[in-house]
C-alpha positions, 0 to 999 in steps of 0.5 A, a space after each residue: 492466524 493472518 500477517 497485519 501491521 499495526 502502529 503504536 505511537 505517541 505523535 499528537 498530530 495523529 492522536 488529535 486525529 484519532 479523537 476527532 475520528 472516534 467523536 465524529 463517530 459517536 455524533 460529539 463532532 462534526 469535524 471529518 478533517 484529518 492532518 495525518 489520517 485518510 479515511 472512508 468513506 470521504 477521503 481514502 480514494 481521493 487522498 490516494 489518487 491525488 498521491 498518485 498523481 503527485 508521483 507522476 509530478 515529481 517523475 516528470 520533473 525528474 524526480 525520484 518517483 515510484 508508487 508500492 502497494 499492498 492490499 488484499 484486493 484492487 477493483 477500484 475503477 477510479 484507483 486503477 485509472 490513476 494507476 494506468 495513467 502513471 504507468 503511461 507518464 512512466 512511472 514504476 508501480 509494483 502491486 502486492 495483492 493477495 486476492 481479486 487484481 483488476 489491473 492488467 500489468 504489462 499491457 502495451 501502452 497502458 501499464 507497461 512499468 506496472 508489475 503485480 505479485 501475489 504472495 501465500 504462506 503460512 500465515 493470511 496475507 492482511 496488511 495494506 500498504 500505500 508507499 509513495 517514493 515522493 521525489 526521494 522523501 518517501 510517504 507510507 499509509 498502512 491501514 484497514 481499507 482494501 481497493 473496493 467499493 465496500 471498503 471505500 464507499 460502505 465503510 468506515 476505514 483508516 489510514 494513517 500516514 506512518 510518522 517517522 523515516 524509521 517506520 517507513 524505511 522499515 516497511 519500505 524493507 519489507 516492499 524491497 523483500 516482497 518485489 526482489 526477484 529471488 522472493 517466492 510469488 505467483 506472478 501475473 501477466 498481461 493477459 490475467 494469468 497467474 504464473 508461479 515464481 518458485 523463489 529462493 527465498 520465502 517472505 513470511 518465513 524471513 519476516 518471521 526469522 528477522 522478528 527472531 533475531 530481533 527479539 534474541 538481540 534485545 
């Protein structure tokens, strides 16, 4: 049993998208373009990179930036690049990683506004997650592809940009419960040493007791 998201919709733009993925696949189209989806092996790492950059543009400009993500893995050279040198223009970045973290937060210097956590429970951490605070209009992507060479270079993998301020708020909350202070998570430091933060409050567990309450008010 693992913890995953999923994204079911009625938006055209991703539909259309969907459809020219699935004929580029099966060789009906040659069209690799895609409005509302980022995917592998063309364009998750660029598209994320020139997202990332974009935040260091809106904090530079005094805008509200920040960038959260969630993967199971990060040991992409080009992605933790990007993310050091957001952390240098001095933006704050928060890493949910599950497994294997190449990035050093902390480090004087490099990525002194960048904090990263990993969080076990009950059920396997799966989902990824790319939010984006945009200049306070925020941007999340959810989808299959892990911060790899496999996922970015050796497969096909998909994001796709969640379509409406309900959705991203609500996987915004879920970020906001991930990073709170109080929330159960091993922590690493500048040194790639995991230190456990034995919280008051454990994610899955209140995830899943929100999903309760959810289905008992309808």
């Amino acid at each position: 049993m693992y913890e995953d998201l999923g994204l079911i919709t009625t938006n055209e733009r991703i539909g259309e998208d969907v459809a020219h993925l699935f004929n580029n696949l099966s060789g009906w189209s040659r069209n690799a373009t895609y409005d509302e989806l980022l995917v592998a092996p063309d364009s998750i790492r660029t598209g994320l990179i020139d997202q990332i950059h974009a935040e260091v543009a809106h904090h530079q400009a005094g805008r509200p930036a920040r960038i959260r993500l969630k993967a199971n893995s990060v040991v992409d050279e080009a992605v933790i690049d990007a993310l050091y040198l957001a952390s240098q223009a001095g933006v704050p970045v928060e890493l949910l990683v599950r497994g294997i973290c190449a990035l050093r937060p902390g480090v004087p210097g490099l990525s002194e506004t960048v904090t990263v956590r990993s969080i076990l429970g009950r059920f396997l951490e799966h989902s990824r997650i790319f939010w984006f605070e945009n200049g306070g209009e925020p941007r999340a992507w959810i989808g299959s592809a892990d911060m790899m060479h496999r996922n970015l270079d050796r497969r096909v993998e998909v994001l796709v940009r969640l379509p409406g301020d309900d959705s991203v708020e609500q996987v915004g909350r879920l970020l906001d419960l991930a990073f709170a202070p109080d929330t159960s998570a091993w922590e690493l430091d500048s040194t790639g040493v995991w230190h456990r933060n034995d919280g008051t409050t454990h994610l899955q567990e209140s995830l899943i007791e929100a999903q309760r309450r959810r289905r008992t008010s309808v």
